[in-house]
N, C-alpha and C positions, 0 to 999 in steps of 0.2 A: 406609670409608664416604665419607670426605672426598673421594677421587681417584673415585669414581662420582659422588656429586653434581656435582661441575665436572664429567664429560663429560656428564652426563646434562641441566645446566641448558643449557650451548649451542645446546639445542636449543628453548631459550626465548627466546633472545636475537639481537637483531641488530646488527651488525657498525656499521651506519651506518646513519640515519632517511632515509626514503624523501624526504625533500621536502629533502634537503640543497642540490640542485642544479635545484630547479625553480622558475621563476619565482611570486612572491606571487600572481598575478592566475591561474596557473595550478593552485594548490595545493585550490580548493576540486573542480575537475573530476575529480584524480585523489583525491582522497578520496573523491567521491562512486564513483569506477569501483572504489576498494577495497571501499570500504563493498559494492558489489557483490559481489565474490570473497566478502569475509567472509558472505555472507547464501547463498553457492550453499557454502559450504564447513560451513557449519553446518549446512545441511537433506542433503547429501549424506553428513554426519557421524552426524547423530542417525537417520537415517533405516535408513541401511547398520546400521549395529548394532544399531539393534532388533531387524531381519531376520535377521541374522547370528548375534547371541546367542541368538534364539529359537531358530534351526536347531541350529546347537550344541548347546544343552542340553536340544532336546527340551519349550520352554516356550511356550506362545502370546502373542505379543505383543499386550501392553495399549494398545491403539486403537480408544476409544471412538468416536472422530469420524473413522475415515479418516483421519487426515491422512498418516500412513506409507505408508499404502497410495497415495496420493494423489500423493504427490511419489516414491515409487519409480515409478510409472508415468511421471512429469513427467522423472526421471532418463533412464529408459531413452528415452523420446521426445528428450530431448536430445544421447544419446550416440551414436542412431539402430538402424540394422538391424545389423549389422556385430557393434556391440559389445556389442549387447541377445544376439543368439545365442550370442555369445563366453558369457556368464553364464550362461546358459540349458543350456550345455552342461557347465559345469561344477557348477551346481549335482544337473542329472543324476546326474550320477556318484556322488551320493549318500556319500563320503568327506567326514568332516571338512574336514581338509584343503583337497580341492576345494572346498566348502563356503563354507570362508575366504578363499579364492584369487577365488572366484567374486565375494564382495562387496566385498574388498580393490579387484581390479581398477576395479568397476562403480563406485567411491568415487572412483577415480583417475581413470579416464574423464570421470567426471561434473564436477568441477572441471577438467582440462583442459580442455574444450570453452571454460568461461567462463573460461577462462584466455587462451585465444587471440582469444578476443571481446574481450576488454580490453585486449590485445597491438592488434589493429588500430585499436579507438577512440583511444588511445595514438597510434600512429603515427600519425594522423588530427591530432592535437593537435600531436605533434610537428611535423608536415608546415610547417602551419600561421604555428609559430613557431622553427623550425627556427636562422633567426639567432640566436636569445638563448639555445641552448641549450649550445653550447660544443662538440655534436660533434651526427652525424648524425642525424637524427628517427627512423627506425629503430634506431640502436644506442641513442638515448635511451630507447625504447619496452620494448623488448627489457632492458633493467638494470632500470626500474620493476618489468616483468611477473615478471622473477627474483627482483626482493627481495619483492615481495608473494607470491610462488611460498613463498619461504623464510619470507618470517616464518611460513606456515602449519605447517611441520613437525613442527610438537610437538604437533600436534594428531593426527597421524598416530601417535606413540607412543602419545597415550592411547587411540587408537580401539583398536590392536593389545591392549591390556590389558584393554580394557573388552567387546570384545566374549567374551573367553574366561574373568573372572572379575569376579564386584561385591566391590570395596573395602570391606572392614567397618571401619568407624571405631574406632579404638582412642586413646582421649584419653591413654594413658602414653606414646603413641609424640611423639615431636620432631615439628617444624612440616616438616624436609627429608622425613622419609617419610613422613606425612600427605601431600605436595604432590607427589614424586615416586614415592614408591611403590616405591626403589630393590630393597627385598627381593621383589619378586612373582618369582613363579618362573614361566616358561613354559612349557604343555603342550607334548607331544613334535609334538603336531598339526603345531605352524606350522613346523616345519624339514624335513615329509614332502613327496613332491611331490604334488599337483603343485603347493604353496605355497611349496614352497625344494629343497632339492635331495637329500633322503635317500630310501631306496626306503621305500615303504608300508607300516607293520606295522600291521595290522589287531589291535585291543586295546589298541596303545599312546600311544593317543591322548593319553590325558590325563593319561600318564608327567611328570614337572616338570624342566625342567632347570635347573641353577643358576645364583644370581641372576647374576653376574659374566655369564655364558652368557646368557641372559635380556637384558639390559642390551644388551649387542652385537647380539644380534637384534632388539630394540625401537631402538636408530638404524638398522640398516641397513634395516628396514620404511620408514622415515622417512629417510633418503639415498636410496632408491630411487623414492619419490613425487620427489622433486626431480627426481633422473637424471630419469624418464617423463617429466614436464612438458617438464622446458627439453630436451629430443632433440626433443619437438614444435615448441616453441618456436621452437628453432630452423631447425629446416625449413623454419616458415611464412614467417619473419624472411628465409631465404635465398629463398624464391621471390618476395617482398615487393620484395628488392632486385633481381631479374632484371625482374620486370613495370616496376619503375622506371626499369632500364635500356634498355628498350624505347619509353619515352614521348620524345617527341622534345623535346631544349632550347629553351625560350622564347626568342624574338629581342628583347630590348630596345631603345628607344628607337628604335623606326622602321627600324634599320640595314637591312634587306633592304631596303626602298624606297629609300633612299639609296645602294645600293653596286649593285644590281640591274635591272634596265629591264626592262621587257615590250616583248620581240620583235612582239607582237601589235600593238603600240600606233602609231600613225599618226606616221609623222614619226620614229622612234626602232630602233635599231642595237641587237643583243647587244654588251652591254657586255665589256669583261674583266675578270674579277674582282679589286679592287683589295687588292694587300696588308694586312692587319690585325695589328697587334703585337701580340699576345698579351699581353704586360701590360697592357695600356691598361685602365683602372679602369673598369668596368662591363658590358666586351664582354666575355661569358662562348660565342663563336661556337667560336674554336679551343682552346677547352680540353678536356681530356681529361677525359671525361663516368665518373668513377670507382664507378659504381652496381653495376656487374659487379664488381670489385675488392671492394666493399662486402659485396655477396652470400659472395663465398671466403671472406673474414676474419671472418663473422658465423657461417658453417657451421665454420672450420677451429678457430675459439676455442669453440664450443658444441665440437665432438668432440675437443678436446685435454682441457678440463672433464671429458666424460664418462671419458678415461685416467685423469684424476688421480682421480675419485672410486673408481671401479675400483679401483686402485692403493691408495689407502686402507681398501677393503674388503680386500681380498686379505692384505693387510698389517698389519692386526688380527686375521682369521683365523688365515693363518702366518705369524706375524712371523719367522721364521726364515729365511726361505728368501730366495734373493737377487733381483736387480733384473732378471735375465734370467728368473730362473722367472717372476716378476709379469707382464713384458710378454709371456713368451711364452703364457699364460693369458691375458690381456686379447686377443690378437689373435686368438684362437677366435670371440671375442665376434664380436655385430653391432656393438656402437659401433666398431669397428675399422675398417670400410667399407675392410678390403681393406688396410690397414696392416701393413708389415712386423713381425716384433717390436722388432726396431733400433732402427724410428722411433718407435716407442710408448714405448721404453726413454729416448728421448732427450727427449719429453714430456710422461710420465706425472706427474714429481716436480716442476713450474716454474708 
């Protein structure tokens, strides 16, 4: 019990406080853009499982006023066309499974969208005051948006438990399973596809597998909300720093009109362009403008992250098996974008 509580709490807990590294005058802006996530992660959390539990068990959901109905409509509007038919198609299918796969998804969707809206207001902030932040506005934006990603986690454990069974209170149980709930056992549903990766046995849906078994599948439901997010994330983050790299360098303190002449202008000769020291304290003309560079290192650490999570998964699965079976599985994948096994092997573990 002892060695399940500690893996099971880490999923409560953060590593470092988000306002460790941000300026006093800046801390009430990103609270309030938390305070956001937290309010789209609650109505995408209460909402999805209403839905989902009711489909499940075959029970009508108690919504006297609309408001599920309401804000599921307000979700799929915000996830758009695309990823409203992605649901639409799975809930078809009429499988458990699918079923859970369908709302799972549409939950993930739904705070990613305000996830990447918070990623830009962020870099907007960043931008902003970029000198005081200690590294680039972007890679500032992008750490905030991950740990506000992460702290939400555990909430992604109880969705997976709570859509498939209600909790009956048991006052002789301990305060750790009262609060984690370490013994719930999980129906056979959520490891069929198309919710994880076992073929479909029709009847054995709501087979239970053991808690230890159970346990491992309730974090990887909740590592893999993360993995979703931050692959977005970082995308956005990589094409953020290509459109920056395209904006042309400020010229400070007049230097074009002092080092340049207008051929046009009466009286005045094309000059030759007069040498500039590159060190010289304020002339940022011939430096090498690193926004492209910024964009690689932002996409190549988001997809080294997505090997080691992988790797971790794989690796609780078969702990047996060695560091070449891992990466040569991982490079199946799509997070592998075309990666050797080699080189996966050589980054999955650091």
């Amino acid at each position: 019990m002892g060695k399940r509580f500690l893996e099971l709490s880490e999923l409560y807990e953060n590593a470092e406080k988000w306002d460790k590294n941000v300026p006093a005058d800046l801390v009430p802006a990103v609270k309030a853009l938390r305070k956001s996530f937290d309010d789209a992660h609650w109505g995408c959390w209460i909402t999805t499982k209403a839905f989902c539990y009711s489909l499940l068990h075959n029970e009508a959901v108690d919504n006297p006023a609309k408001e599920y109905i309401n804000y599921l409509m307000h979700i799929k509007a915000r996830v758009g066309p695309a990823a409203t038919q992605h649901f639409h198609d799975l809930i078809k299918q009429g499988t458990l499974p699918a079923i859970f796969k369908g709302f799972y998804d549409l939950y993930l969707d739904g705070v990613g969208i305000e996830a990447l809206i918070i990623f830009k207001e962020l870099a907007g902030i960043g931008r902003a005051n970029e000198k005081r932040l200690g590294n680039s506005h972007l890679e500032w934006a992008a750490s905030q948006t991950k740990h506000m990603i992460r702290s939400h986690n555990h909430q992604i454990d109880i969705w997976v438990r709570d859509v498939c069974d209600k909790q009956i209170y048991d006052p002789n149980e301990d305060v750790e399973e009262q609060i984690f709930w370490t013994k719930w056992q999980a129906p056979r549903l959520l490891i069929m596809k198309p919710s994880r990766f076992q073929p479909y046995m029709a009847g054995a849906d709501w087979e239970r597998l053991d808690s230890p078994t159970s346990l491992s599948l309730r974090k990887a439901f909740a590592e893999n909300y993360v993995l979703h997010l931050e692959i977005q994330l970082n995308r956005v983050a990589g094409q953020a720093a290509v459109e920056l790299a395209k904006q042309p360098k400020p010229v400070e303190n007049g230097a074009a009109d002092s080092n340049v002449s207008r051929p046009n202008s009466p009286g005045m000769t094309a000059p030759v362009p007069q040498p500039v020291n590159a060190e010289t304290p304020g002339d940022n003309r011939y430096k090498p403008n690193n926004a492209r560079r910024e964009a690689r290192k932002i996409n190549t650490q988001g997809m080294y992250k997505s090997w080691r999570r992988a790797y971790l998964a794989l690796k609780k699965k078969r702990p047996e098996e060695s560091d070449v079976w891992y990466s040569r599985q991982i490079a199946r994948l799509e997070i592998a974008k075309g990666a050797r096994a080699e080189t996966i092997r050589k980054h999955m573990k650091k």
